[in-house]
N, C-alpha and C positions, 0 to 999 in steps of 0.2 A: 637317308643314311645308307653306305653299300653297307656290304658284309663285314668287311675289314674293320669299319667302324665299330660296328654295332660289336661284335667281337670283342675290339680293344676296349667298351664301354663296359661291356658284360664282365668282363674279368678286373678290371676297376673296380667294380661296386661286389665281386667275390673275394675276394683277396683274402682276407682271414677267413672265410668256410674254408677256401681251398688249402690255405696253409695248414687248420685243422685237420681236414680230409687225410692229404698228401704229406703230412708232415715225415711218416711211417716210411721211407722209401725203401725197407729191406729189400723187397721183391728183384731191386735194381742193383744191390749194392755190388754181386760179383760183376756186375758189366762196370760199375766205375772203377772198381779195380782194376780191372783190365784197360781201363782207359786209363789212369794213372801208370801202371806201370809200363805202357806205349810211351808215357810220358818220359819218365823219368827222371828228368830233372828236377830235383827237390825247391829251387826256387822259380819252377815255370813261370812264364806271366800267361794266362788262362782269360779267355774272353767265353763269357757265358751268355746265348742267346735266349730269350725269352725266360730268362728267370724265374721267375714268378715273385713268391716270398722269400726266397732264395733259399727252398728245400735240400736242393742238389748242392749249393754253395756251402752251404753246414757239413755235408758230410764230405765233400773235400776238403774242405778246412780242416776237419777234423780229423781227418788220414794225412794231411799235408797242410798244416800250418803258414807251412813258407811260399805256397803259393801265391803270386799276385793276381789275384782276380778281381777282373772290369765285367759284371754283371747289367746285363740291359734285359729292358723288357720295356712294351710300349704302354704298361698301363702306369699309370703314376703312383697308385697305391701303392700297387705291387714291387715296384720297387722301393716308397716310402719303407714296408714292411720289412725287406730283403734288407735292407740296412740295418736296422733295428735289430733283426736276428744273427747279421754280419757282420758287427761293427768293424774287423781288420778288412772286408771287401770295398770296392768302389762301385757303386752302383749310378745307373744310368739311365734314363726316359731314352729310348729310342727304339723303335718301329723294328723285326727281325727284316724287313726288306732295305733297309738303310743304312743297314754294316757295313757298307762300302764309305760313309763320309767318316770311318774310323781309322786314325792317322796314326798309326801303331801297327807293329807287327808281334804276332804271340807265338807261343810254342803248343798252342795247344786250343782246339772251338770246341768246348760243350754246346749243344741245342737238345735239352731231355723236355719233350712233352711239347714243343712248339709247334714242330710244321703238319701235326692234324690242322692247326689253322692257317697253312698257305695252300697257297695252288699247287698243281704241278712244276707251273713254271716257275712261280716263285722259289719253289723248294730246289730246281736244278738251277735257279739264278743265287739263290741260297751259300750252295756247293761250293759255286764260280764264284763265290763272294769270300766265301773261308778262306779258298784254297789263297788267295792273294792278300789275304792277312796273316796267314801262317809262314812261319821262318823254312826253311829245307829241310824235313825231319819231322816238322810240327802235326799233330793231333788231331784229328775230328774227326766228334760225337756226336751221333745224331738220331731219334727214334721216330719212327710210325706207327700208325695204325695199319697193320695189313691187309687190304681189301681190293678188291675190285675198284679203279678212283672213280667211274660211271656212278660207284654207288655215294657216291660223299651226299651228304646230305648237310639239313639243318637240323639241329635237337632243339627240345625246349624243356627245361627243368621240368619236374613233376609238378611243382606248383605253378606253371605256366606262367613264373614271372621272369623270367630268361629264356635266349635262344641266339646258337650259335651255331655259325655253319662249320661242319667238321670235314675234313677231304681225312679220304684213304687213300693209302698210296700201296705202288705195289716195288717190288723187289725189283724187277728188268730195267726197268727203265731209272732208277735210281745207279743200282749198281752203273749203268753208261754212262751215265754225268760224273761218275767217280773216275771212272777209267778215263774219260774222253779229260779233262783237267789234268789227270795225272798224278789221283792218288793209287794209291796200294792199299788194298779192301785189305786191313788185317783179321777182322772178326766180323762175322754176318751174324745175327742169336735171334731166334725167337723165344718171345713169353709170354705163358698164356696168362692174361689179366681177366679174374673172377667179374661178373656183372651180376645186377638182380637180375629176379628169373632164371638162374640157373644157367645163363648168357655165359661168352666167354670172347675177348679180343684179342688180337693174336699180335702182342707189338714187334716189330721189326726193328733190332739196334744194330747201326753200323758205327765199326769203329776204322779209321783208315788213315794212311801218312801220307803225305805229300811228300 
């Protein structure tokens, strides 16, 4: 099994921990505003990558009702779940490297909490992948972990019955896959996210228009 797998398998068999966990997204809620009002349009159609439970998809709904959002995410629970808690969303099994076989075009890509689990390249094929499902004007959200990406590693739960490989990504080289496409970086944020031990991660959200 690669990485990718094992990944997509790990978050399958979490799906409600993480919904529990994450259900809380205050910490985030001014960056979605700000991605909402990039938006504007009160009936956007909203393509959301790696959903999860569809934590993030609640509190748009919830600020924006009349959004049409097509939520995907490649674990199958995770999206069984994200339904359940979405029932006005459209939820979707599909891989964040495979938005490209999506035959639609939106005004707007959430991606909150996914591409610690892509590559590099993934993550600038990711961009190129938005940027040509987005209308003229259209939206995208996207966050990291900010690090050194030398240092990405694998984790394994504390009870050592999980493990997944996490990539850090860093600012330079993201912000160019934005430009070199042909968005317009409207917001760069950092936040600092609490860990045990007294830890601390430093997420990276970009918000930007095509």
């Amino acid at each position: 099994m690669n990485q990718n797998q094992n990944t997509i398998q790990t978050w399958d068999q979490l799906a409600q921990k993480y919904h529990d966990k994450f259900k809380d997204v205050t910490l985030y809620d001014g960056t979605y505003d700000l991605f909402c009002a990039a938006v504007a349009k009160e009936e956007a159609a909203v393509l959301e990558i790696g959903c999860g439970p569809g934590n993030i998809t609640n509190y748009l709904l919830s600020k924006h009702p009349s959004y049409k959002i097509l939520a995907t995410d490649a674990a199958p629970s995770m999206v069984a779940l994200g339904q359940v808690n979405n029932p006005t969303a459209n939820f979707q099994v599909l891989d964040a490297r495979a938005i490209s076989q999506i035959k639609q075009l939106f005004d707007a890509v959430m991606c909150g909490f996914c591409m610690p689990y892509l590559s590099k390249e993934e993550s600038i094929q990711m961009i190129k992948d938005s940027h040509a499902l987005l209308h003229n004007g259209g939206v995208l959200y996207f966050s990291v972990i900010e690090n050194n990406y030398e240092k990405s590693e694998t984790q394994t739960s504390s009870d050592g019955q999980y493990t997944m490989h996490v990539y850090y990504h860093q600012a330079d080289y993201l912000q160019q896959a934005l430009a070199e496409c042909g968005f317009e970086l409207l917001h760069l944020l950092r936040i600092a996210y609490p860990k045990p031990n007294d830890m601390v991660d430093t997420h990276l959200i970009f918000i930007a228009r095509k």
